[in-house]
C-alpha positions in Angstrom: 161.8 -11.4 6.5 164.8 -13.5 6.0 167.3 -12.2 3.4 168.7 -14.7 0.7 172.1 -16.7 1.5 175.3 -15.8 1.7 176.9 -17.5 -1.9 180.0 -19.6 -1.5 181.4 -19.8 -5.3 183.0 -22.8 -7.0 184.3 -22.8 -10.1 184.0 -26.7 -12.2 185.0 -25.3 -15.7 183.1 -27.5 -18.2 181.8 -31.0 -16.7 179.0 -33.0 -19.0 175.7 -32.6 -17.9 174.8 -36.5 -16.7 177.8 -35.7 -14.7 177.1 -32.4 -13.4 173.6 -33.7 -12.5 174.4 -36.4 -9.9 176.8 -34.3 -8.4 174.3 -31.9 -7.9 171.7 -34.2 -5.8 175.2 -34.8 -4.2 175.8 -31.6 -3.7 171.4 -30.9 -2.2 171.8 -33.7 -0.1 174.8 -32.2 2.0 173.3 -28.8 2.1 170.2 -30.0 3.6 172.2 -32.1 6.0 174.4 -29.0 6.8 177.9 -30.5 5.4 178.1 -27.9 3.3 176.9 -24.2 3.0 175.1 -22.5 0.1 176.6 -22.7 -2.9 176.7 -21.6 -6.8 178.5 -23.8 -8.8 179.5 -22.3 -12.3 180.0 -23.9 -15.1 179.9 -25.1 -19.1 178.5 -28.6 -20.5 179.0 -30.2 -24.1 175.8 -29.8 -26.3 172.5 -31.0 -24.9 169.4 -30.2 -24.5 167.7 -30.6 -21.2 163.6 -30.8 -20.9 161.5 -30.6 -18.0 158.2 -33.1 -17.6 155.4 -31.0 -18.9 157.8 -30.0 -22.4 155.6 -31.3 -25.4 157.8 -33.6 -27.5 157.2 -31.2 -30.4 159.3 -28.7 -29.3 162.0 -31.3 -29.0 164.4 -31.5 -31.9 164.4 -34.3 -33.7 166.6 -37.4 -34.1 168.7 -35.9 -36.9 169.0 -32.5 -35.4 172.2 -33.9 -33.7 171.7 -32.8 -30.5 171.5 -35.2 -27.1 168.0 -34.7 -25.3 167.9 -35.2 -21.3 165.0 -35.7 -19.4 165.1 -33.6 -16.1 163.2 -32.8 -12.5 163.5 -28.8 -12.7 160.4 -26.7 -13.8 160.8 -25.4 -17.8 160.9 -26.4 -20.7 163.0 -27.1 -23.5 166.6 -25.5 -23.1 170.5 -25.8 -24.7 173.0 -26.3 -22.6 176.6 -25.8 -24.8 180.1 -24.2 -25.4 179.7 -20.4 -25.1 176.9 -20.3 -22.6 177.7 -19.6 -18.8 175.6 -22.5 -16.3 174.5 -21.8 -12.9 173.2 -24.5 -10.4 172.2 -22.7 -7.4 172.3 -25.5 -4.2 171.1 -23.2 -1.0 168.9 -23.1 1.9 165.5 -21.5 1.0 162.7 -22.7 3.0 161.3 -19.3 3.9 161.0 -18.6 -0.3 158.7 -20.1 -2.9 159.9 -21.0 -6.2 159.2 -17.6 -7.2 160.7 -15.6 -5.1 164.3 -17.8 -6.0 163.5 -17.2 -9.6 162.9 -13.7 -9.1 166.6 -13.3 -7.2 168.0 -14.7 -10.3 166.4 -12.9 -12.7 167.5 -9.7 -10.8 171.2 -10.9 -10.0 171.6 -11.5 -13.6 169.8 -8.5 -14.7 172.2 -6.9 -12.4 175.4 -8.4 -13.7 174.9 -7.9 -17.1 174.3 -3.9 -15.6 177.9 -4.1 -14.4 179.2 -5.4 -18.1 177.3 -2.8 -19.9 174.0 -4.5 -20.9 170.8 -2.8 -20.3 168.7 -6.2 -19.5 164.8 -7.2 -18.3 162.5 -9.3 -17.4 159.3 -9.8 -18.9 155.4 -9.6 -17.3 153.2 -12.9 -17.8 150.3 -11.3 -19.9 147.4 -13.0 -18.4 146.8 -16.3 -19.6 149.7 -16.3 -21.3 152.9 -18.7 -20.7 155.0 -18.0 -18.1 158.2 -15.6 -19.1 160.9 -16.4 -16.7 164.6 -15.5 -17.7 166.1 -12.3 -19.1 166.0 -10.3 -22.2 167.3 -7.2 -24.6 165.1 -4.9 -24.6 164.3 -5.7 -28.0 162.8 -9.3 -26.7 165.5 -11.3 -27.6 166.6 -13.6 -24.6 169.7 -13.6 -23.5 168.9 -16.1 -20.2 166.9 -19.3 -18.9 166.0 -19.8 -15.6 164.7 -23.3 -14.6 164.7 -24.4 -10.9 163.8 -27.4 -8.5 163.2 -26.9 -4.5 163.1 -30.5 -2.4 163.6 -30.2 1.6 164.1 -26.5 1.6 166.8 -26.4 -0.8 167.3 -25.4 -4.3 169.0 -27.2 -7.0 169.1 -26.2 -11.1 169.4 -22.4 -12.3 170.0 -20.7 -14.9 172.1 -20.6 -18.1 173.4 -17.4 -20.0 174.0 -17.0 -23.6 177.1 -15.5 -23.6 178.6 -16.5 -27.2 177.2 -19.7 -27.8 176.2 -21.3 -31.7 172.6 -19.6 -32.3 171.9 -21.9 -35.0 171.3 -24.6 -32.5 168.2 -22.8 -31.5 166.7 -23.3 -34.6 166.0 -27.3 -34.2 163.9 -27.2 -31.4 161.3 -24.8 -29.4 163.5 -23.1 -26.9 161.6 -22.8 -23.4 158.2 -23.4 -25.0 158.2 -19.7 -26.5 158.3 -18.1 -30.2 161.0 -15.5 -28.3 164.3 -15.3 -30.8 166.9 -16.3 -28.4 170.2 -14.1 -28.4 174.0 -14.0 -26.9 176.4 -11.3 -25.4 177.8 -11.3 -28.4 175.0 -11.1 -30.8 173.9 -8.1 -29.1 177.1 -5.9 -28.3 179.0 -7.4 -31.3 181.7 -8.8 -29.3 181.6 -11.2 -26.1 182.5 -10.1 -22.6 185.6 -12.2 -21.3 184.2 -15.1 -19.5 185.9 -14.4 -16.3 184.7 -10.9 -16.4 181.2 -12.5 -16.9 181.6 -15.3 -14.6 182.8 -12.3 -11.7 179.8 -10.0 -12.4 177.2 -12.7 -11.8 178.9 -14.2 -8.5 179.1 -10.8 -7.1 175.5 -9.9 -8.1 173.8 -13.0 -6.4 175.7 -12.4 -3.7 174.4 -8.7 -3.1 171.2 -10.5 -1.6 169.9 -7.1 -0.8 168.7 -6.8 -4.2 167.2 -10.0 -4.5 163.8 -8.8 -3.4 163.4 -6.0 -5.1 
């Protein structure tokens, strides 16, 4: 079977998310055309919370929670997008993998990363008829990671986002990814942050190993 793509990094710093987003069909578009190769853009947005289709409006916050809400075509729920948190749109060639199986890759790259800065991650087993558990967590069940993807013509747009030291308190005002999971940071966990280029290197260089992505 066909191993996951070779990554080509780029670096946006932070870009707001309506921004980020039309970029990124942009960015689909000449990947499927084969303008560009397969890429992982890394980046930060302003506060927002972004919501797939199938999010009940319950677990949105409300108007005076202060937070933007954005509608968006990726599978998931409910997520924050804000200062402190690592982004990760993921625009390659996958035809040969389900949804699954790209989740999966992420869940291990980041898994792995986080290995390489000290943290001792996982990922969690659907119990059966349970909701779906994609991301990463402690140990202790806190998560640390959200992983919410879209494939269209072979190629994958959206990703993931990782707490790194970001303002807990904002998940307090609305359900984060449909579960009662306490969401946590780098920093919450090790009681200091990793430095973000340290953290930006680890998880470029783990989804690039795409030997571990299967396993």
């Amino acid at each position: 079977m066909r191993g996951f793509p070779a990554l080509q990094r780029v670096d946006l710093g932070e870009v707001e998310y309506a921004e980020a987003a039309v970029a990124m069909e942009g960015w689909a578009q000449e990947c499927r055309e084969g303008r560009a190769g397969d890429r992982l853009f890394l980046l930060t947005h302003p506060p927002v919370v972004t919501y797939g289709p199938r999010t009940p409006v319950e677990h949105l916050p409300t108007v005076t929670a202060g937070l933007p809400t954005v509608r968006v075509d990726r599978g998931g729920q409910a997520t924050y997008h804000g200062p402190g948190q690592l982004v990760g749109y993921l625009v390659a060639h996958v035809r040969e993998r389900g949804p699954a199986d790209v989740v999966r890759w992420l869940e291990n790259g980041l898994i792995e990363a986080l290995r390489a800065l000290g943290f001792t991650a996982v990922r969690r087993d659907t119990p059966p008829g349970g909701p779906s558990l994609v991301g990463v967590w402690t140990p202790e069940h806190r998560k640390v990671a959200s992983i919410g993807m879209r494939i269209r013509g072979g190629v994958s747009t959206h990703g993931f986002s990782l707490n790194v030291d970001p303002d807990l308190a904002v998940y307090d005002r609305f359900l984060a990814c449909g579960l009662d999971d306490p969401t946590t940071s780098l920093r919450a966990w090790a009681g200091s942050a990793p430095d973000e280029a340290a953290v930006r290197d680890a998880v470029a260089g783990a989804l690039h190993a795409t030997d571990r992505a299967s396993a």
